[in-house]
N, C-alpha and C positions, 0 to 999 in steps of 0.2 A: 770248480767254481760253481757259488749255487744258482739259481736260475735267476736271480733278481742280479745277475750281471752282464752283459753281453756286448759284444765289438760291432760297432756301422765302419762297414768297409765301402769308401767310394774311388772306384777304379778307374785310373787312368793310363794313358799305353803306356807313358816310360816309370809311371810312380804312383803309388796309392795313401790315400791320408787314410788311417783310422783314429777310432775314439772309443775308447774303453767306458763303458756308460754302465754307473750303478744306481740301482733304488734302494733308498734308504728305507730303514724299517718305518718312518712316518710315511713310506709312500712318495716321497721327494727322488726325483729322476736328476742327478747329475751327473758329468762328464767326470772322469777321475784322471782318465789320459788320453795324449792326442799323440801319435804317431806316425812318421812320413818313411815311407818304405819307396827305396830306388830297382824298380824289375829291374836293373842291371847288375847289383846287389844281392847274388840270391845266396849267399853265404850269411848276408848282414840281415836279410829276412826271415831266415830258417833259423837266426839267433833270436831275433828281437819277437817274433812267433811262440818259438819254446817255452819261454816266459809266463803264456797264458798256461792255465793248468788246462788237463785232457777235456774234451766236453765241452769247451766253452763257446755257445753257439755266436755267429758270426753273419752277420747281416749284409746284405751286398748286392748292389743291384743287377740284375741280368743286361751289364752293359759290354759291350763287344770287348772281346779279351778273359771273358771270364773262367774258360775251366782249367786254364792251367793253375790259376787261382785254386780254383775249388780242387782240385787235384792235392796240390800244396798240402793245402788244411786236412785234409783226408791221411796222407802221411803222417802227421804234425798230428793227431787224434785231435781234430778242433771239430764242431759241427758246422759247417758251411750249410747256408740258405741263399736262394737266387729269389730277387724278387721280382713284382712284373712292374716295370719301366713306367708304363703308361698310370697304371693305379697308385703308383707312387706319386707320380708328378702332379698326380689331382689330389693328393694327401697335402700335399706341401704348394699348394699353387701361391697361399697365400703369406709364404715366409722367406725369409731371404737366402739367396743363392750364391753360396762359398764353396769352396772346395771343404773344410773343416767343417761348416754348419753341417753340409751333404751328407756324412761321416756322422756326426752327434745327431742327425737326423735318422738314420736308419737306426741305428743303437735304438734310439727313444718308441721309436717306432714296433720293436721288435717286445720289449718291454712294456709294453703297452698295448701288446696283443691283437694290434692293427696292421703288422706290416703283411704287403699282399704277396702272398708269396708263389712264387712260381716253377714249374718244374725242372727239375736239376735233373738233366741224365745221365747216365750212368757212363764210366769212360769206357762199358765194350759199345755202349748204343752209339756214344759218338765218336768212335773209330769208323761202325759202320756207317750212319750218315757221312764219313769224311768219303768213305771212296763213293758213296751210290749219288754222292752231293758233286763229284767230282765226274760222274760218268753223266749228270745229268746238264752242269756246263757244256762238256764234250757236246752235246745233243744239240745246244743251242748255238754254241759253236758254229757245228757242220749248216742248222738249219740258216742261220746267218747267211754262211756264205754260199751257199744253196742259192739263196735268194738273191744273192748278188751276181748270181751266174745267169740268172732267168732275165735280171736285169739289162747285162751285157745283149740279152738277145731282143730283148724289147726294145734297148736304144737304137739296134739295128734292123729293127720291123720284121724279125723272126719268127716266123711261128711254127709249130708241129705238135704231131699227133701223139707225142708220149707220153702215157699216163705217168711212167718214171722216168721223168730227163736223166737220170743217173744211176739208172740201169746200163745191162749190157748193150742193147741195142741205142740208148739216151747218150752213152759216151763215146761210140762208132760214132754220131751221127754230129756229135760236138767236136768228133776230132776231124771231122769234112771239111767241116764248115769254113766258107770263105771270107775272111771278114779283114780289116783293118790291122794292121802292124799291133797294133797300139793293144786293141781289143784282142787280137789273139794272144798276145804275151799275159795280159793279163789273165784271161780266160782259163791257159794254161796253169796259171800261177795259183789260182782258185783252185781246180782241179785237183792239183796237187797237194796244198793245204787240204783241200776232203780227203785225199784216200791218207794221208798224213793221221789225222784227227780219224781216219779210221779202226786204222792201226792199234790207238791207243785205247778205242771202245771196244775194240775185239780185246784186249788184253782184260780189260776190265770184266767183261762177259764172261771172260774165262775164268777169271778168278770168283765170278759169282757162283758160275756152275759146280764150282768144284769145292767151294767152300762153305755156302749157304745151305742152309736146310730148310724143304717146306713145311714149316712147323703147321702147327691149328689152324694157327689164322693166316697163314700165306694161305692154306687150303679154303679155307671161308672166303679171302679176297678174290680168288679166282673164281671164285663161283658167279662175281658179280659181270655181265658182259662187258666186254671192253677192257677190262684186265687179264692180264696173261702174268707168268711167271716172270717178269723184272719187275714191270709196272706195282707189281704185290710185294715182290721185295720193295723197294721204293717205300711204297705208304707206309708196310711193315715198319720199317726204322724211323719214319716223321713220325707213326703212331708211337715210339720208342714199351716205354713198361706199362702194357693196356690194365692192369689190378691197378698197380700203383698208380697210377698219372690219374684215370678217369673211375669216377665215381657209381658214373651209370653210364646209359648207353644217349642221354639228353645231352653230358658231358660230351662226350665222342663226338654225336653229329653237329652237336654247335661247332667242337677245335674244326671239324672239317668244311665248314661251310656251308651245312646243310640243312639250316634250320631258320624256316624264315623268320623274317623282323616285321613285327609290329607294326603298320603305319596309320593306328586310328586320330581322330580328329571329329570331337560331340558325333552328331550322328553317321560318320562316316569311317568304317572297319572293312580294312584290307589288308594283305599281307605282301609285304612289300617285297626287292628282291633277296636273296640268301643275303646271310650276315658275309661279311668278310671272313679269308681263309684265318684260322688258328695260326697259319705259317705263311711264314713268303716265302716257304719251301712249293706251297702246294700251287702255286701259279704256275711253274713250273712243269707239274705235273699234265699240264694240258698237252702242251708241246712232248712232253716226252710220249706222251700216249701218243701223238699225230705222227712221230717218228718213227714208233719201235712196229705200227701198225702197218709200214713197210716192209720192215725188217726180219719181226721177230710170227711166226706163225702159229703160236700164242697167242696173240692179238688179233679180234678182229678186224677185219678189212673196213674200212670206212666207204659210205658209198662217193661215186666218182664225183667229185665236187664241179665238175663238166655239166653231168645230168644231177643238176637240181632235185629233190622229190617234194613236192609240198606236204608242209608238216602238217598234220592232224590238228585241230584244237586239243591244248593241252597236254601236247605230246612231250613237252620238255617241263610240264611239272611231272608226269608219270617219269620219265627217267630219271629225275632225281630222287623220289619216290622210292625206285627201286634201287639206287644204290643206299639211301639214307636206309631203308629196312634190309640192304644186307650187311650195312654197318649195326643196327640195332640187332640181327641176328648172330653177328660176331660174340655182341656183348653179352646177348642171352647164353649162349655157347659159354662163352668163359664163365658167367654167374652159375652154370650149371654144373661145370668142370671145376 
């Protein structure tokens, strides 16, 4: 199919509308077919698909549910594109909203060389995001009900000196304790649920060590303090294909956070806080560092949040500072490799 054709796929959980959208040689963009595909269906998808010829690029928005989609099309020799959600919807603020329009919206969009398109990864990158996206629930999991055990001790005016409640000496010291019917069963129950959800993060560990390799840039991320070798796998796979996804190393430190915004106003220029993360992967990311800095001796030790240190002036632009230039150093590395 030649290029003046192309499908706006808008995705839905149980069914997708498309619109087969062509330009006419005057330059005139019309819809030539509309198509309702049932995900439950996938015999009558893989029919009604075939149909397009090889190459026919396919517009679709990076809306939850998407790669088994893009997966499809990839069999199917179709061109799948993910676009970004948000720039779309300021493309279209000002037109009406159908599930069909949705659908001869992208098409038109895509054809007109304005649709914002967004990164597709690749399905080994999102294998791996599934398990390190999986080990990093696990994380918030356990810190949850971490938290809800310290609780049990604070409704009962507990206190002690353990820098790890749930260490060796942290779980002696909870299995003493005298407390209420109520609160020990429960306490218990917790307890249990963590070495539970342990279990499953040591399997996951395991599978990292023995599968993962530290390639370039695992090696570059540990360079930066406060990451260790999971932490680096982790960004690793949110960073997914560093040539392909990012441009430069400006690209990079914007998806991560780390490039401040603007907030002038006539005579008044400041730089306000970090943009928002690329990912609501990377929120995450905090927590998982405050965890594995227990755990894993890879990570450094955090100092004892007991004893306070007062921060220097500026001490927390310098550390961003230095993780933003050993992201821009990653990128030099690669541009130079």
């Amino acid at each position: 199919m030649s290029s003046q054709t192309a499908v706006g796929w808008d995705i839905h959980r149980k069914f997708s509308q498309l619109s087969v959208v062509q330009r006419s040689e005057q330059g005139e963009i019309q819809v030539v077919k509309r198509i309702r595909l049932e995900h439950a269906d996938r015999p009558g998808m893989r029919a009604a698909l075939s149909q397009l010829p090889p190459g026919t690029p396919v517009a679709m928005e990076g809306a939850f549910g998407w790669p088994w989609i893009a997966d499809l099309l990839d069999e199917l020799g179709l061109d799948p594109h993910l676009g970004h959600p948000p720039a779309i919807k300021v493309l279209a603020k000002n037109e009406a909203k159908a599930d069909r329009v949705d659908a001869d919206r992208l098409g038109r969009f895509w054809l007109r060389g304005i649709f914002p398109k967004s990164y597709l990864s690749t399905p080994e990158v999102r294998n791996l995001r599934e398990r390190l996206r999986y080990r990093m629930a696990l994380v918030c999991l356990r810190s949850g009900m971490k938290n809800r055990v310290q609780a049990i001790l604070h409704r009962q005016g507990i206190l002690h000196d353990f820098s790890d409640l749930f260490g060796k000496g942290g779980r002696a010291f909870l299995k003493t304790l005298a407390l209420p019917a109520a609160g020990r069963a429960v306490l218990d129950g917790w307890l249990a649920q963590i070495d539970l959800v342990g279990e499953h993060l040591a399997e996951v560990e395991a599978w990292m060590e023995e599968h993962l390799e530290a390639d370039e840039i695992v090696r570059l991320l540990k360079t930066i303090p406060g990451i260790g070798l999971i932490l680096a796998h982790v960004i690793r796979a949110e960073i997914g294909q560093l040539v392909e996804r990012f441009p430069s190393r400006k690209h990079l430190t914007s998806y991560a956070g780390l490039a401040p915004v603007a907030d002038d106003s006539a005579d008044r220029h400041r730089l306000q806080s970090h943009a928002p993360l690329g990912t609501d992967r990377g929120c995450g990311l905090h927590s998982e560092k405050q965890e594995l800095s227990h755990e894993s001796p890879s990570i450094a030790q955090p100092p004892d949040p007991r004893r306070p240190r007062p921060q220097e002036p500026g001490q927390g632009r310098r550390r961003s500072r230095a993780v933003r230039a050993g992201l821009c150093h990653l990128e030099e590395r690669r541009t130079v490799s």
